[in-house]
N, C-alpha and C positions, 0 to 999 in steps of 0.2 A: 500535743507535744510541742514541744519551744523549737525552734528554728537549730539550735546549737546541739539541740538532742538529736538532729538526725544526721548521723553517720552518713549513713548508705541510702543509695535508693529505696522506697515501699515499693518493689514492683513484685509483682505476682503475689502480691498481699490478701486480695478476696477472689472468692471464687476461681481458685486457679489459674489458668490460661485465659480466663475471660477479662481478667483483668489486665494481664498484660497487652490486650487491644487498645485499650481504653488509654493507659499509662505504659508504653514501650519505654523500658529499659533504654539506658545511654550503652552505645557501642562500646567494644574496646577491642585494642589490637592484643592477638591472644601473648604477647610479653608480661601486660598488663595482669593479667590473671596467676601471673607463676607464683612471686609472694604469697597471695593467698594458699593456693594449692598448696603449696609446697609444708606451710608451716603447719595447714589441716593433714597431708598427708603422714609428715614426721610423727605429730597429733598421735596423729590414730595407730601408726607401728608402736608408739610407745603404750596405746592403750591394749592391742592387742599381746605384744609380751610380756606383761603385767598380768592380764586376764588368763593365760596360755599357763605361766610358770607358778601363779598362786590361786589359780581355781578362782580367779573372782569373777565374775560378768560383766562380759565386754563391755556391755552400755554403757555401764556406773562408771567403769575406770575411762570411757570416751569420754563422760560428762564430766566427771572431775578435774581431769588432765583439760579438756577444755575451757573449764572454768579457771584452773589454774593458768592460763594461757590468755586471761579474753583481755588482757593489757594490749595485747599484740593488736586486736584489732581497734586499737588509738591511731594509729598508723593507718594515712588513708590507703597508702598503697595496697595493703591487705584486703582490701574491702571488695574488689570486683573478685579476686577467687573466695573469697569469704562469700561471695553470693552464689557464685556457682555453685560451690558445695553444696549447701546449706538449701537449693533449691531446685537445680538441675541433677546431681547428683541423688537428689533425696527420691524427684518423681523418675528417674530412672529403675532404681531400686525396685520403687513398687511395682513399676512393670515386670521385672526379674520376678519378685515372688510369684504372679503367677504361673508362673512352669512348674511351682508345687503342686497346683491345684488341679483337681480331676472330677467330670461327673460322675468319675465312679466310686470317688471316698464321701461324698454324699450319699448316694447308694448302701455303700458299707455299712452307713453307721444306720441307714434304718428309721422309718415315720417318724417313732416314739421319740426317740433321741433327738432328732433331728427338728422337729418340734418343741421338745424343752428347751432345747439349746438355744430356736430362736425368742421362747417366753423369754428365758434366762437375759439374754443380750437386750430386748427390747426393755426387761424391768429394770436392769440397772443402769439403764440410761433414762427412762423416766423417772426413776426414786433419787438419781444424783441431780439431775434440774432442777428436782421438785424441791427438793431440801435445801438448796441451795441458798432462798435466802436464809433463811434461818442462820445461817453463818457468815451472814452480808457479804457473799459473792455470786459476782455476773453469772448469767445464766448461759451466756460462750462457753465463762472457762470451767463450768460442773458439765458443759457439753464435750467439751475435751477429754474430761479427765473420764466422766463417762462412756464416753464412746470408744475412748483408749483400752480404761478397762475390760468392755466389755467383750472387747474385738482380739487385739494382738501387741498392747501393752506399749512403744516406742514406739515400731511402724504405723501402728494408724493413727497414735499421738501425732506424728511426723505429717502423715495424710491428713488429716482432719485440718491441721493448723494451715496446711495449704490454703484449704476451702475458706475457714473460717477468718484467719489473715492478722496481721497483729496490727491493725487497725482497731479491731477487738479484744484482741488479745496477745500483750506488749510481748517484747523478748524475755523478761525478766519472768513474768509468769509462765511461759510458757516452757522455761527451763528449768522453773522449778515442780512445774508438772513433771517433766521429764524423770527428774530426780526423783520425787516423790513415787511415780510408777514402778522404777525402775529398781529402787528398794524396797517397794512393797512388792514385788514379784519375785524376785532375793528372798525375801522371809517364806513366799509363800512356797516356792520350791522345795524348801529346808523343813520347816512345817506341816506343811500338809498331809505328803505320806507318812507321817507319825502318825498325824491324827487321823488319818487314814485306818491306818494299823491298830488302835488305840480302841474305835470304834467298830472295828471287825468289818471293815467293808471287803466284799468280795474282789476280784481283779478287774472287773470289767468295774462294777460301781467304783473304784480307788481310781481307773481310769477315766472314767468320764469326770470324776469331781476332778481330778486337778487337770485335766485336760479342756476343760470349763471353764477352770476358774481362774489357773495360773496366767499372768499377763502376757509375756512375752514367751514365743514360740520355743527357743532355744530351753526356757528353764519348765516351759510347763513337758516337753518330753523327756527334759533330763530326769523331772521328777515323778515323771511316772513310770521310767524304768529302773529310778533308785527304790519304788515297791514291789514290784516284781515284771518279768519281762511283758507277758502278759498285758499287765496294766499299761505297762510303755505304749504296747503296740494299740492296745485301745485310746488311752490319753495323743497316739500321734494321731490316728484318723478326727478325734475331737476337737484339736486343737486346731488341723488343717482345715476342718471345718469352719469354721470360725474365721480362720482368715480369708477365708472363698467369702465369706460375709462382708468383707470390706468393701467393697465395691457396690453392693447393694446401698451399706450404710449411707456410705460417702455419696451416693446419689439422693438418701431423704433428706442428710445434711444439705446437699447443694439447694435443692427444693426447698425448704423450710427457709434459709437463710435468701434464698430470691425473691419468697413471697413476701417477707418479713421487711428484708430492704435494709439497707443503712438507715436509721435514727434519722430523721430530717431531709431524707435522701428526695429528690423531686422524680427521679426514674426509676425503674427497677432496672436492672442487671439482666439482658435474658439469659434465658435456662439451657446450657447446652454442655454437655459432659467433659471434662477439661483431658486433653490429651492421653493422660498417662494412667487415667483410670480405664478409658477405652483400649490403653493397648497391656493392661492387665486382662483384661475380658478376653482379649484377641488370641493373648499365650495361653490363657486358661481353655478356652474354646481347643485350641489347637493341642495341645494334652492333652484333651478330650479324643479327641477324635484321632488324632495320630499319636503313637505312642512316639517319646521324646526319648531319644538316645542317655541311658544313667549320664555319662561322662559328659553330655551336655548337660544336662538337670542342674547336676552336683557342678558344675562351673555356673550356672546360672543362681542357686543357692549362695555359692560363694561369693558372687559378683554380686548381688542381692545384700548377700550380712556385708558384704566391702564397702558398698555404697551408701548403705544406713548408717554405718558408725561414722562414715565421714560426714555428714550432713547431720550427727549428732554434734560428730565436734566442735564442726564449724558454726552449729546452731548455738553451741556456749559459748564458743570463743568470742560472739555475738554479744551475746548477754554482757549486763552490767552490773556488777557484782553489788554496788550501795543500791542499786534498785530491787534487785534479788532479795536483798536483806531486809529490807523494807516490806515485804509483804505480808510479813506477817503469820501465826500459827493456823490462823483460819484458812489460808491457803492451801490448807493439807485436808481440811475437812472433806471437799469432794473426794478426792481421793482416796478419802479412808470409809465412807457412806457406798462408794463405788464396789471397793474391793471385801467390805463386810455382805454387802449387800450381794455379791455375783458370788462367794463361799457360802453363803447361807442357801439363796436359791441351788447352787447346784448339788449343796449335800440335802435336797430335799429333795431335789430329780433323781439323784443318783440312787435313794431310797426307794425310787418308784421301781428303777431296771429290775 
């Protein structure tokens, strides 16, 4: 990258918090930060009354309205709340989500299931690397889109790019993964309980395939109670599922990519779990074992979907729109190898239940 392309600091670019030892972040007096803030947080009101008044999904209208916004970050003043969002605001979040998570919806869902589920997730993230080149793209970003897929659709997009850092993989791809995820899980919401219905799947099998397969949390429950209630309440424990796997994922990722090293790198990085995955684990454990007040949960859920779409926004408003454009149709290939690949295996699981 040329000296002129770099806006803003690379800090917290690889491996999480490990790298911000390494490359500490320049200070700033919290005035400095309002700009930013401010214009992510407008951002994101406009994306949520938008998604609220015409049924669209939050994400897509965070990313778009982001995208339509990312002039604003030419202006450096933007750029230090433009960071916070987009990186404190984002591993916040994933802490939040784990107050969903319980060992007892593991439990629920049962060996067999619970089994396929992780075939399911570990194949379509080897079948999207492995294909990869075939469509002459980096094996980072068919890891992204893979992993994204496999997991919880923009959150672990969101997570994973932590680890992996856009040193590997720029702003521009990484927001067009966003996009691409984020309307292939739009389709598949819409879709799937047809073809659900189409094939005669019973409630529980209709729940596990799009509780499987669908990307992101919000549409794969919405689409399993748009088949019937039944299916909802199996597609929720499936899909919860699955997020409780982030946190495993996100630790082969971190291993794989310390072993591996930067390209020419003379050191390795050592291995050590960055913050905000450890205190996803901590609220998960503790939902575990103490039961968490609803009215807590449901503000934690909320605080959770609040902090993602900001760190979506701010993760476009990032982006640079003639680089975006630049990438090209092949960019979409993982993505779409991911999400045929994770519908295919789990309407063959779901055939097993």
């Amino acid at each position: 990258m040329k000296p002129s392309e770099q806006s803003w600091p690379m800090a917290a670019d690889l491996y999480g918090e490990m790298q911000l030892e390494a490359n500490p972040p320049a200070r700033h007096r919290w005035r400095e930060y309002l700009p930013g803030i401010l214009v992510t947080a407008i951002a994101a009101l406009a994306a949520a009354w938008l998604a609220d008044h015409y049924a669209a999904p939050i994400v897509l209208m965070g990313l778009l309205i982001g995208l339509a916004l990312s002039f604003l970050s030419q202006d450096k003043r933007t750029h230090a709340g433009l960071d916070l969002m987009s990186q404190t605001a984002l591993r916040v979040g994933i802490v939040l989500v784990g107050a969903r998570i319980t060992a007892e919806q593991l439990a629920e869902l049962g060996p067999l299931p619970f089994a396929l589920l992780l075939l399911i997730m570990l194949a379509v993230i080897v079948q999207t690397v492995a294909t990869a080149p075939l469509f002459r793209q980096d094996k980072q970003a068919a890891l992204l889109a893979g992993g994204a897929t496999a997991i919880c659709g923009a959150s672990a997009a969101l997570a994973l790019w932590s680890l992996i850092g856009d040193k590997r993989i720029d702003q521009a791809r990484f927001t067009l993964t966003l996009v691409g995820i984020t309307v292939a899980s739009a389709l598949a919401m819409t879709l799937y309980p047809v073809l659900a219905a189409q094939l005669g799947l019973s409630d529980a099998q209709a729940g596990f395939l799009i509780g499987a397969s669908v990307h992101d949390v919000a549409q794969a429950i919405g689409g399993g109670f748009s088949f019937s209630q039944p299916a909802g309440e199996v597609a929720t424990i499936v899909k919860l599922t699955r997020v409780a796997l982030l946190a495993p994922m996100l630790m082969l990722v971190a291993l794989w990519l310390g072993r591996g090293g930067e390209a020419g790198a003379k050191r390795r990085i050592p291995l050590r779990l960055p913050w905000f995955i450890m205190g996803f684990l901590v609220i998960a454990a503790i939902n575990s074992l103490v039961t968490i007040p609803e009215p807590a949960q449901d503000a934690a859920a909320t605080g959770a979907q609040a902090l993602l779409l900001l760190a979506i926004v701010a993760t476009a408003m990032k982006a640079r729109l003639h680089l975006l454009l630049d990438q090209g149709w092949r960019s979409f290939a993982p993505i779409i190898v991911a999400t045929l690949t994770s519908f295919l295996l789990s309407l063959g699981a779901a055939l097993l239940l």
